[in-house]
C-alpha positions as CSV (number, residue, x, y, z in Angstrom):
1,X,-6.4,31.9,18.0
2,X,-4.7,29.3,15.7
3,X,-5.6,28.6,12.5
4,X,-7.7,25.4,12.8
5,X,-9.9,27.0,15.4
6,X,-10.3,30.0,12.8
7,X,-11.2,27.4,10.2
8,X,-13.5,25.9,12.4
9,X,-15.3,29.5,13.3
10,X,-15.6,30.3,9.9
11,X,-17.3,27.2,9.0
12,X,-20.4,27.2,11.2
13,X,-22.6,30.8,11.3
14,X,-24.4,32.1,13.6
15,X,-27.8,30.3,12.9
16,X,-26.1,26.7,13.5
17,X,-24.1,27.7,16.7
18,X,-27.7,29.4,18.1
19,X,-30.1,26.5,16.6
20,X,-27.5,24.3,18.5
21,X,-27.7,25.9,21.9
22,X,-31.6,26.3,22.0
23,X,-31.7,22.9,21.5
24,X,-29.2,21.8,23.9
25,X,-31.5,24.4,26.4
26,X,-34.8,22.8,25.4
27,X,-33.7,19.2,26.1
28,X,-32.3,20.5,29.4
29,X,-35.4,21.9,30.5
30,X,-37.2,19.2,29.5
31,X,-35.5,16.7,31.6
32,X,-37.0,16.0,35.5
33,X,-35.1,17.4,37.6
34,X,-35.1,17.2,41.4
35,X,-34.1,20.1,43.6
36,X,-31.4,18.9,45.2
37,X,-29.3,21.5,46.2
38,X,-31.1,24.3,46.0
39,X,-32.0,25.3,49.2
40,X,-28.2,26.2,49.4
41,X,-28.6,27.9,45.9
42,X,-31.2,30.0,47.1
43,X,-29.3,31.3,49.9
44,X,-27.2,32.6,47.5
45,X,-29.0,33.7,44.6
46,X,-32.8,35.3,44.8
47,X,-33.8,32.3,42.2
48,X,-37.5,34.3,41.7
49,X,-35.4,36.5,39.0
50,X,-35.2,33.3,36.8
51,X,-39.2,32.5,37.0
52,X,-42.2,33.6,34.5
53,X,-40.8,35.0,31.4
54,X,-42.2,32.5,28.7
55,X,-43.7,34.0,25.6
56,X,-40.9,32.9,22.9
57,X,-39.7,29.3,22.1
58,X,-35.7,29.8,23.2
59,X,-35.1,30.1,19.5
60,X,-37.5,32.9,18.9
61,X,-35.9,34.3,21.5
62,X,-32.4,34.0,20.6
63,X,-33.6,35.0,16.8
64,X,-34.7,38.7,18.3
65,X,-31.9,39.2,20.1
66,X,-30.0,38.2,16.9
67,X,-31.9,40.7,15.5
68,X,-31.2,43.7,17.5
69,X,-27.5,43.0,19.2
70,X,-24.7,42.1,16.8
71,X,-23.2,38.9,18.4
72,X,-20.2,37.7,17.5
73,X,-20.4,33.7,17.1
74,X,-17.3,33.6,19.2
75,X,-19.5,35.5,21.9
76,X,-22.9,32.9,21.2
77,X,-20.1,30.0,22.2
78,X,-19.1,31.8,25.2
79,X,-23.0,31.7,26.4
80,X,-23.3,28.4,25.2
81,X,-20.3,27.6,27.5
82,X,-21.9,29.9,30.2
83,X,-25.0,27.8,30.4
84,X,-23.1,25.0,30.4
85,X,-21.2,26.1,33.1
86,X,-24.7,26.7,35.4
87,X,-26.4,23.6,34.1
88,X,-23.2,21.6,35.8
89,X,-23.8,22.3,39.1
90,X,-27.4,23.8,38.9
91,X,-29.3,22.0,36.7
92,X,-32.2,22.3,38.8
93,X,-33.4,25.9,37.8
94,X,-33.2,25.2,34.0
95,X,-36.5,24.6,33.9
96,X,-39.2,25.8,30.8
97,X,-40.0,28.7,32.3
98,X,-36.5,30.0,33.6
99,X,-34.8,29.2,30.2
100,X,-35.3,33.0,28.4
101,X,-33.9,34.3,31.7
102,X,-30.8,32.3,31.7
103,X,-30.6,32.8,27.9
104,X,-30.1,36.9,29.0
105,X,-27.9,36.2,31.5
106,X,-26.2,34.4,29.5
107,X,-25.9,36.5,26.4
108,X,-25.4,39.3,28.6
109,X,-22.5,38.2,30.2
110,X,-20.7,37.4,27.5
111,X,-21.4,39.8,25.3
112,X,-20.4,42.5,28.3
113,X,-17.0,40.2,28.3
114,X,-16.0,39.2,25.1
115,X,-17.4,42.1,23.0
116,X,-16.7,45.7,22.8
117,X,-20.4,47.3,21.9
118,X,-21.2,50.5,23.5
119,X,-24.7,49.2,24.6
120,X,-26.5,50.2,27.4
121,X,-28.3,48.2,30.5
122,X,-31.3,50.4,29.3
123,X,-30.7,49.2,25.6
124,X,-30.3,45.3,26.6
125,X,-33.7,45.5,28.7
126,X,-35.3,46.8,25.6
127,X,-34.1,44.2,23.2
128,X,-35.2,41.4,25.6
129,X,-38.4,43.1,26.3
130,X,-38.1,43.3,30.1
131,X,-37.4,46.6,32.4
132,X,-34.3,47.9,33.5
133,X,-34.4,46.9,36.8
134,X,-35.4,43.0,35.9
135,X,-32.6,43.2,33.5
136,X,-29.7,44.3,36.0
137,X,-31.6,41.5,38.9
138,X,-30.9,38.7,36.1
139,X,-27.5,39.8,35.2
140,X,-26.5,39.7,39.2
141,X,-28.5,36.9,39.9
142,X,-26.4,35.5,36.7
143,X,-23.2,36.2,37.7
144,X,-23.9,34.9,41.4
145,X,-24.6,31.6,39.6
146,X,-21.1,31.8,37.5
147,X,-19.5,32.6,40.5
148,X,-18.7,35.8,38.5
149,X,-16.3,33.8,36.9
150,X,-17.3,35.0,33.1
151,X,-13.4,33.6,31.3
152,X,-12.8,30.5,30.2
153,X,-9.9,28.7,28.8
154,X,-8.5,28.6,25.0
155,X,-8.3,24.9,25.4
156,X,-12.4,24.9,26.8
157,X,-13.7,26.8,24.5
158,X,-12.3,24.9,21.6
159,X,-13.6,22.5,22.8
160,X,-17.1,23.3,22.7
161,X,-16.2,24.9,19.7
162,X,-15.6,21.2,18.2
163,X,-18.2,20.1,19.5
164,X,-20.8,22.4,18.0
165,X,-18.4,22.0,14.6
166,X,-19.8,17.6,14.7
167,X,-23.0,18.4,15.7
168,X,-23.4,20.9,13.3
169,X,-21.9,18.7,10.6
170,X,-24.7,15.6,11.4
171,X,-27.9,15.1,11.3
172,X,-28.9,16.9,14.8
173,X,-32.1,18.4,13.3
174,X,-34.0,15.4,12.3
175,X,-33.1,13.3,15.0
176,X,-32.5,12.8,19.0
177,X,-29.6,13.4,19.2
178,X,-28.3,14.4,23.1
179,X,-26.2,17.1,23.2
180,X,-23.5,16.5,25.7
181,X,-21.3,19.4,25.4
């Protein structure tokens, strides 16, 4: 990692780069959506994993799992890029209540990837307050949608990471602001 992108790391913590991305996931559910396109999806992916798990605002949500699973910020990008990455060709299934479940996936994945904790499937499905077997059907069901394609680019991923860097560095908080990362 060069030094700029180190700078630019260092510079934003963990509470802007999450505040960022369950914001950018609330405005994405709250848009209408049509389902086009997922008939196909759901001949690939069981998309019932992604329904009825809506107790926690995303960022009450991402706060717990803060609480209990280190995360490096470089690994709360990565999500934020995995997300991304689903919302761009499936935006149909990020809907209110399928967020929390794509937020697991997400953090999931790229924690699994870009982290080496010792955790186990048993110990993630605790933190996000699910069972084992719902947590290991969402991971799948995850990776299905990634097209278990988890890596992404240097040049991608600072990217986003400039991107969070300005939106962190305005107003984002007090106004509309779309996030079009």
């Amino acid at each position: 990692m060069n030094s700029r992108v180190q700078l630019l790391l260092d510079s934003l913590s963990k509470e802007d780069i999450s505040s960022i991305l369950c914001s950018s996931l609330e405005q994405l559910s709250a848009l209408e959506m049509k389902d086009s396109g997922i008939e196909k999806l759901n001949l690939l992916v069981d998309l019932s994993v992604f329904m009825t798990i809506k107790s926690f605002s995303p960022q009450e949500y991402l706060n717990r799992i803060l609480t209990y699973i280190s995360l490096e910020k470089s690994t709360l990008i990565l999500a934020f890029i995995l997300i991304d990455k689903v919302s761009s060709y499936c935006i149909s299934i990020i809907r209110e209540d399928t967020i929390l479940k794509l937020l697991i996936g997400a953090v999931t994945c790229a924690t699994k990837y870009n982290q080496d904790i010792g955790y186990t499937d048993k110990d993630y499905a605790t933190v996000f307050g699910i069972t084992s077997t719902t947590f290991l059907q969402i991971e799948t069901a995850f990776l299905q949608l990634i097209d278990y394609s988890v890596y992404v680019s240097l040049e991608t991923w600072t990217l986003y990471l400039e991107n969070i860097y300005q939106i962190s560095n305005s107003d984002y908080e007090s106004s509309d602001v779309e996030y079009d990362l």
